[in-house]
C-alpha positions as CSV (number, residue, x, y, z in Angstrom):
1,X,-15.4,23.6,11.7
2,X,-16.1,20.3,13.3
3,X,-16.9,19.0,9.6
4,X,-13.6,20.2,8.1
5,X,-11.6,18.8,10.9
6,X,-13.2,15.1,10.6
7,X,-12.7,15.8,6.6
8,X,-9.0,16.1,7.0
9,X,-8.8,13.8,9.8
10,X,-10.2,10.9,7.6
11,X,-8.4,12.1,4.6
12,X,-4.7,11.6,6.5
13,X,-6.5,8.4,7.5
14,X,-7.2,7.4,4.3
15,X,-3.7,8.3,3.3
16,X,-2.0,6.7,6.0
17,X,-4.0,3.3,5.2
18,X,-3.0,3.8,1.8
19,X,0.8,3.9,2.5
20,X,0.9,1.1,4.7
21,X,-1.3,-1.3,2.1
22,X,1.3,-0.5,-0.7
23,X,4.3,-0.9,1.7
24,X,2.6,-4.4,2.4
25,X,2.1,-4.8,-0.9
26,X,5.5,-4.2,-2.4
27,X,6.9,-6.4,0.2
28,X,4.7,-9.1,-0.8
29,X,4.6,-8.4,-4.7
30,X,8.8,-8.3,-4.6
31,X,9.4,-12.1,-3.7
32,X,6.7,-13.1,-6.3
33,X,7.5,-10.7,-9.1
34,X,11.3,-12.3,-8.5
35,X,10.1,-16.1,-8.5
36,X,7.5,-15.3,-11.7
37,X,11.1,-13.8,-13.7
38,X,13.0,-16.5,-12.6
39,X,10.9,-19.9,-12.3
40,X,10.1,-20.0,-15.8
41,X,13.8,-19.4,-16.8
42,X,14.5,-22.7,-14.6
């Protein structure tokens, strides 16, 4: 019992982490994906 409830526990952990580091990332990746399409167009 105690081992299935830290299983879940760290797998919504694990989730959670996951969905805040691609929220960071496509908030960081956005600007630069915009800048690599249009610098070399400059």
């Amino acid at each position: 019992m105690v081992g299935k409830n830290g299983t879940s526990f760290q797998r919504i952990y694990v989730t959670s982490k996951l969905l805040l580091l691609l929220v960071v990332a496509s908030t960081h990746l956005m600007p630069a994906l915009f800048a690599y399409s249009v610098l070399p167009k400059l």
